[in-house]
C-alpha positions as MATLAB code, in Angstrom:
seq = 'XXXXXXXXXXXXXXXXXXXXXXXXXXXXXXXXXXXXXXXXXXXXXXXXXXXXXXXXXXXXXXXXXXXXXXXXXXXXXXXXXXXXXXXXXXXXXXXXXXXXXXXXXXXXXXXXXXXXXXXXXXXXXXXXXXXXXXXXXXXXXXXXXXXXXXXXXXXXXXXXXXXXXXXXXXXXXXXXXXXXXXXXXXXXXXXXXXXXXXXXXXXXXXXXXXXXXXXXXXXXXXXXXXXXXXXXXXXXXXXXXXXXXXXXXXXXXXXXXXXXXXXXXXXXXXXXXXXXXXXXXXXXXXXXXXXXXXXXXXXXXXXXXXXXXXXXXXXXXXXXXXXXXXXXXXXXXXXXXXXXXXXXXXXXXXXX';
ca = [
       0.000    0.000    0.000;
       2.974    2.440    0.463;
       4.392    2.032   -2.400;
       1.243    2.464   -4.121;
       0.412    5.664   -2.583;
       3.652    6.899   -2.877;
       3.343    6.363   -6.655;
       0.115    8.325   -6.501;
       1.272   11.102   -4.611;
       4.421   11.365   -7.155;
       2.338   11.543  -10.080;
       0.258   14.102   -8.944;
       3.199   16.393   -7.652;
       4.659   15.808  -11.211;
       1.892   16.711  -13.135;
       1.552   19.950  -10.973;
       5.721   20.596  -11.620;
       4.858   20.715  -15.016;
       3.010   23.914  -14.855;
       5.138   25.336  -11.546;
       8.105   26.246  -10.597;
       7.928   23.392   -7.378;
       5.260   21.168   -5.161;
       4.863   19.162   -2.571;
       2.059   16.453   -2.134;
       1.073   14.680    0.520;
      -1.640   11.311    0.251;
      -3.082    9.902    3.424;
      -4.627    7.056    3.935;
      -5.756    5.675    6.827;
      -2.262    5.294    8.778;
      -0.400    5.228    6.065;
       0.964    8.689    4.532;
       3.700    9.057    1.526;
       4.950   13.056    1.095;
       6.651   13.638   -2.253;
       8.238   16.764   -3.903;
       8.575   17.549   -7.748;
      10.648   20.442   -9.471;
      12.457   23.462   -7.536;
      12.325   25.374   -4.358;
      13.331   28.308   -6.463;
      15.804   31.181   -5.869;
      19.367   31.316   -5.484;
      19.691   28.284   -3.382;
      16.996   26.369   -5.211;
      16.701   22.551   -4.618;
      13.950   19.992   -4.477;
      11.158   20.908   -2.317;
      10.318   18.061    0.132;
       8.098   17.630    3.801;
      10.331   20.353    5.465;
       9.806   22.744    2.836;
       8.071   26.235    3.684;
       5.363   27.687    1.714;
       2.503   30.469    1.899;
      -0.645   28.403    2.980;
      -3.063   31.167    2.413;
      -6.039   31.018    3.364;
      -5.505   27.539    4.480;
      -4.886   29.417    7.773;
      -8.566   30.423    8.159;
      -9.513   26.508    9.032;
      -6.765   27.537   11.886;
      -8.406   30.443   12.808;
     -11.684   28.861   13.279;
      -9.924   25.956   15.307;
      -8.543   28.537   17.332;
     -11.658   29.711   17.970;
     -13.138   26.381   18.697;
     -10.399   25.654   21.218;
     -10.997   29.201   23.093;
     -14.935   28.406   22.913;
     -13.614   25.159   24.644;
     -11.836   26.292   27.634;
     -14.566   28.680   28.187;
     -12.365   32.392   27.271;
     -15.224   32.889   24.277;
     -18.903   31.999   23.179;
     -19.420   31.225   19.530;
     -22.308   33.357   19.348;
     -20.381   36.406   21.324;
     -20.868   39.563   19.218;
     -17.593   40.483   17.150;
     -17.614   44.050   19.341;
     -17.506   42.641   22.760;
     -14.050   41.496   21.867;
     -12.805   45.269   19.963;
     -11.604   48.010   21.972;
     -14.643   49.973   23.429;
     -15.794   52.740   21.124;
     -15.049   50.730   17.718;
     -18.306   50.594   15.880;
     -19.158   47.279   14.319;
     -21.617   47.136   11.401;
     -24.995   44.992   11.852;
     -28.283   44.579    9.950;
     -31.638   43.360   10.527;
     -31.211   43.494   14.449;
     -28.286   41.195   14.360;
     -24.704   41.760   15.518;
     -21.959   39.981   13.969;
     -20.797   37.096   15.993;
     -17.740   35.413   16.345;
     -19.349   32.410   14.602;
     -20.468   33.960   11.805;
     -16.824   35.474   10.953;
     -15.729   31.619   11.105;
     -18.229   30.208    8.739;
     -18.399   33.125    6.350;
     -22.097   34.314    7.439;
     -21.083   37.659    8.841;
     -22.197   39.444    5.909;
     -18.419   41.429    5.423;
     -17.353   42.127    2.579;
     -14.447   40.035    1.108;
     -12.524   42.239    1.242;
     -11.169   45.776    3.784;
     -12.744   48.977    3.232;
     -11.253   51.219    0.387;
      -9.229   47.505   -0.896;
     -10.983   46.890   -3.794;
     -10.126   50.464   -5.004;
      -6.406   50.309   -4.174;
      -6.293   47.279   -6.247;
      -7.499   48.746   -9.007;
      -5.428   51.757   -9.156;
      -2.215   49.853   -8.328;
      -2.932   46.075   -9.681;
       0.969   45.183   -9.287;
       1.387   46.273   -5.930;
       3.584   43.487   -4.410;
       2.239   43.267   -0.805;
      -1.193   44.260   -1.252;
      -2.153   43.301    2.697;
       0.920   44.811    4.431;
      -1.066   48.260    5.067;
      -4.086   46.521    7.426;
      -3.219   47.205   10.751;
      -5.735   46.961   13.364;
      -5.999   50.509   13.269;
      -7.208   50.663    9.886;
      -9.254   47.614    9.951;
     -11.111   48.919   12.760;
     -11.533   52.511   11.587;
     -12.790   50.802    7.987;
     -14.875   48.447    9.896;
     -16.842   51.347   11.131;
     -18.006   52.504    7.759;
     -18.820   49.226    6.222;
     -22.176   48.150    5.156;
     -22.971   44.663    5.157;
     -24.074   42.522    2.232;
     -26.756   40.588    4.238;
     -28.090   39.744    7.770;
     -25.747   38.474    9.861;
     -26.204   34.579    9.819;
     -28.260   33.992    7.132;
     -26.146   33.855    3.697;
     -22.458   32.662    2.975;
     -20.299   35.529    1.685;
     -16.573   33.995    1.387;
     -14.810   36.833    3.187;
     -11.523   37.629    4.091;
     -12.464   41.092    6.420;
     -13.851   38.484    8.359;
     -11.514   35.615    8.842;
      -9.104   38.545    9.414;
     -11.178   40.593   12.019;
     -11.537   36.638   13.861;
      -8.307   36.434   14.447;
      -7.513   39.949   15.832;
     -10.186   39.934   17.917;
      -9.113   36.549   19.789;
      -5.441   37.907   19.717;
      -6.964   40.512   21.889;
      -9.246   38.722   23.818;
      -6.185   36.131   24.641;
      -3.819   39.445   25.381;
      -0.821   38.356   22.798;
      -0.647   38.359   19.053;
      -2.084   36.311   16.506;
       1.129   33.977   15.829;
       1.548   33.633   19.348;
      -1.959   32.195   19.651;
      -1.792   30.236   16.959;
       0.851   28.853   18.228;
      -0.232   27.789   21.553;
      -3.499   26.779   20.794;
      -3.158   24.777   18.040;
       0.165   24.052   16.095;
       2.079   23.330   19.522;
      -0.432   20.217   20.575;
       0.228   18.961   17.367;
       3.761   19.493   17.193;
       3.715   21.654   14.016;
       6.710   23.775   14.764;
       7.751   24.975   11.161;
       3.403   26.677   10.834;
       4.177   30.333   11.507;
       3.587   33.941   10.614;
       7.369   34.876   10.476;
      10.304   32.866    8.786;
      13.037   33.123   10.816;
      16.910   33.049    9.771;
      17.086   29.566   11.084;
      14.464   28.332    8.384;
      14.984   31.132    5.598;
      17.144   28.152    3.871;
      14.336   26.165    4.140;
      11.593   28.638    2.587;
      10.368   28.262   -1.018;
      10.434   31.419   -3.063;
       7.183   32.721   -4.585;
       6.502   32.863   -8.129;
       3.196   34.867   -9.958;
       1.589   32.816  -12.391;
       3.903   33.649  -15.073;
       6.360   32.312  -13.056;
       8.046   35.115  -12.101;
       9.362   35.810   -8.878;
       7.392   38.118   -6.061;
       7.879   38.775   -2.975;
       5.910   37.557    0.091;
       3.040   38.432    1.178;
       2.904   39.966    4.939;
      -0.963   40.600    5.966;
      -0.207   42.290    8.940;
      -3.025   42.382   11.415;
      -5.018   40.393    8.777;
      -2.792   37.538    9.618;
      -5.953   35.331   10.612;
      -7.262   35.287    6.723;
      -4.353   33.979    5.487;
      -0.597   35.218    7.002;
       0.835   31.403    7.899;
       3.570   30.020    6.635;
       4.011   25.903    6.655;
       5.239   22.619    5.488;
       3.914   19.605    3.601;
       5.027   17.337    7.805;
       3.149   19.922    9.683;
       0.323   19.553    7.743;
       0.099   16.165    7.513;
      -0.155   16.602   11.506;
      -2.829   18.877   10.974;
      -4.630   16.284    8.459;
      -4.052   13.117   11.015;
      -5.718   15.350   13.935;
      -9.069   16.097   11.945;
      -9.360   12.420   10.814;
      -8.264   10.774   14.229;
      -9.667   13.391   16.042;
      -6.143   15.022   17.603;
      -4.545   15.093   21.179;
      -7.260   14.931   24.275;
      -6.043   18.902   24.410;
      -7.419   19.727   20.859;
     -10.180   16.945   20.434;
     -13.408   18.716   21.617;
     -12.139   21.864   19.812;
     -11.799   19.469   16.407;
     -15.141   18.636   17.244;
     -16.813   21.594   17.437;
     -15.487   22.709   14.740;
     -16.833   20.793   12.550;
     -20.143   20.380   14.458;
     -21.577   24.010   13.372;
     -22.835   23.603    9.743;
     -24.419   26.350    7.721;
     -25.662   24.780    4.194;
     -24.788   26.429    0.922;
     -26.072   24.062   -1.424;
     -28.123   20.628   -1.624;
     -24.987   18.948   -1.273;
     -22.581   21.493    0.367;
     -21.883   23.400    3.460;
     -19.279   25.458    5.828;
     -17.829   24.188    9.048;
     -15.447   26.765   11.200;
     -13.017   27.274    8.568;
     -14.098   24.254    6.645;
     -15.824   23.975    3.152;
     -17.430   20.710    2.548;
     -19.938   18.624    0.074;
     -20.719   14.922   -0.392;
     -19.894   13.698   -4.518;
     -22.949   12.647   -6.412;
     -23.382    9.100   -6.177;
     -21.300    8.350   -9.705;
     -18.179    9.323   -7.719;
     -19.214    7.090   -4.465;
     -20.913    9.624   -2.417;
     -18.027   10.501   -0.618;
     -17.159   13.528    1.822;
     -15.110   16.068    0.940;
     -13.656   18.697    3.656;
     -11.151   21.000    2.517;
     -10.079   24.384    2.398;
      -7.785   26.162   -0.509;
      -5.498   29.071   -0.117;
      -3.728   31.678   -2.790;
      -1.209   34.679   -2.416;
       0.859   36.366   -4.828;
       2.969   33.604   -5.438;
       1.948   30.088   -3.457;
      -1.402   28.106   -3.778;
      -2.216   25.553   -1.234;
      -4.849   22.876   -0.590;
      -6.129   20.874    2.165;
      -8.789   17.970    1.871;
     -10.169   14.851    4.119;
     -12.212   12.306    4.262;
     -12.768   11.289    8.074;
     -15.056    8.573    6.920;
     -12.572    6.991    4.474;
      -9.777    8.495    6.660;
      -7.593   10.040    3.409;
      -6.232   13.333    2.878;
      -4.578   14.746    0.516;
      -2.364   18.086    0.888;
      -0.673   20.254   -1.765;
       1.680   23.571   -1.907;
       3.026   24.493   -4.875;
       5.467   27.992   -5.032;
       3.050   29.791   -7.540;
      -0.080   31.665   -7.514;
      -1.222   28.881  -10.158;
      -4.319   27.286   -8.315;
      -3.276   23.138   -7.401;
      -7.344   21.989   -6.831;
      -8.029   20.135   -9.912;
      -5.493   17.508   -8.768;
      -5.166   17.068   -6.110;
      -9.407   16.943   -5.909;
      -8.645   14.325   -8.266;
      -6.028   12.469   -5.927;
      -8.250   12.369   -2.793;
     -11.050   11.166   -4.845;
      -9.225    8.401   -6.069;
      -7.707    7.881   -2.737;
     -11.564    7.796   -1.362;
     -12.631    5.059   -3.995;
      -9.700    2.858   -3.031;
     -10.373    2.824    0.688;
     -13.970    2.134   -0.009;
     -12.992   -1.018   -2.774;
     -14.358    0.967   -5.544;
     -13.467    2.630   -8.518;
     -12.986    6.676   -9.084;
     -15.723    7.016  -11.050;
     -16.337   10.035  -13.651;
];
């Protein structure tokens, strides 16, 4: 069975080296998992990517956010359905509709009704599309003084409107509740139980060797992203190991520290479609029954020059995890790879 998934997992991260400048893919299944790198780390000290390899995870790091979240609602320090302001500094005025306040659940599972993106963004994009860091400017100050002349799109709670204002706001508002930074919780909370020591906001000179440079999607180099106070929407950096760690904790369940936290996570459900929903941080949808009915839980992640994804099945207990060192989006295959992983644990075929 190794070898077999390892042959899997090596296809896939050479069909995506075909089209990038490197990748790394990971294939889980059941307690078996085979990571495997294809083309170039990029930069002056380029060499094969491989399990200790850093990337951007984008907004990969919202499904940390949330679990964040869930592990604070845990241990009591938060309620899911506290209101957003409760956790600001007092005087910060926090956009509502209908009656409703925006609650800390809602910024996890996207129903806030926040715009994707920070006040006055959208328009800074389009006057400067090549700007190189195009997050580094939201500090809490200017989230929060934005925040206060934002309109929402909807009632709080009722639609799904992806949004990175949100994820953002989530994490800076349990930094503060927690009195320490974002990476700091983060840290603590979450990648520390599971012994994910190289999933971080800053890359340190001790793994700078170790960090894969970012290319656009013309496969030129950028520079990375840094999204400040925004960090919780998509700042963390990672490797291929630690998230295999993350992977094995949401299909076995994780450490008795984290376990109830993994639960509840993935407990709250808001439906988006006959066959899909959100989770804290999690996207998910069963296949039609051609392709075996399976579950699908994943979350995807872009910056300027990294993509990233992140599926499981905890019924079929497979995952499959790829970062790649462009901006060119890795879904198709390795959507592909878990479903194929899926129909092999269940004795069955792919299917079309």
């Amino acid at each position: 069975m190794d070898q077999e998934l390892g042959t899997l997992a090596q296809q896939t991260a050479d069909r995506l080296a075909r089209q990038r400048v490197g990748v790394v893919v990971a294939a889980v299944t059941g307690d078996h998992v085979e990571i495997k790198g294809a083309g170039s780390t990029g930069g002056d000290l380029g060499r094969a990517p491989g399990p200790d390899t850093l990337f951007e995870i984008g907004s990969v790091t919202k499904s940390l956010t949330a679990l964040v979240l869930a592990r604070m609602a845990v241990l009591g320090s938060v309620d899911l359905d506290e209101p957003l302001r409760d956790l600001l500094p007092s005087g910060v005025a926090v956009p509502s509709r209908g009656g409703r306040q925006i609650s800390l659940r809602h910024l996890a599972n996207h129903t806030s009704g926040l715009p994707r993106l920070p006040r006055g963004m959208m328009l800074q994009a389009l006057l400067h599309p090549s700007k190189p860091d195009p997050y580094a400017d939201c500090t809490a100050d200017v989230l929060l003084a934005g925040l206060a002349r934002t309109r929402l799109r909807a009632t709080p709670g009722q639609k799904f409107h992806y949004s990175n204002l949100g994820a953002g706001l989530l994490g800076l508002a349990l930094a503060r509740r927690a009195g320490t930074d974002y990476e700091s919780l983060v840290t603590r909370e979450v990648c520390a139980p599971l012994g994910m020591a190289d999933t971080l906001v800053t890359v340190d000179d001790t793994r700078a060797d170790r960090s894969a440079r970012g290319h656009g999607r013309r496969g030129r180099p950028v520079r990375p992203w840094h999204l400040a106070d925004l960090a919780g929407a998509g700042g963390l950096w990672s490797t291929a190991g630690d998230m295999v760690a993350y992977v094995r904790a949401q299909l076995d369940g994780g450490p008795p520290e984290l376990a109830e936290a993994i639960r509840t996570s993935r407990a709250d459900q808001h439906r988006t479609s006959p066959f899909g929903w959100v989770h804290l941080g999690w996207t998910a949808h069963r296949l039609h029954p051609g392709q075996g009915s399976h579950l699908q839980v994943w979350h995807n992640g872009g910056t300027g020059g990294f993509s990233s994804f992140v599926g499981f099945d905890p019924e079929t207990r497979c995952g499959v995890i790829a970062l790649a060192n462009t901006a060119r989006p890795v879904d198709r295959p390795a959507f592909d790879l878990l479903r194929t992983l899926q129909a092999e644990a269940a004795g069955g075929s792919p299917g079309r």
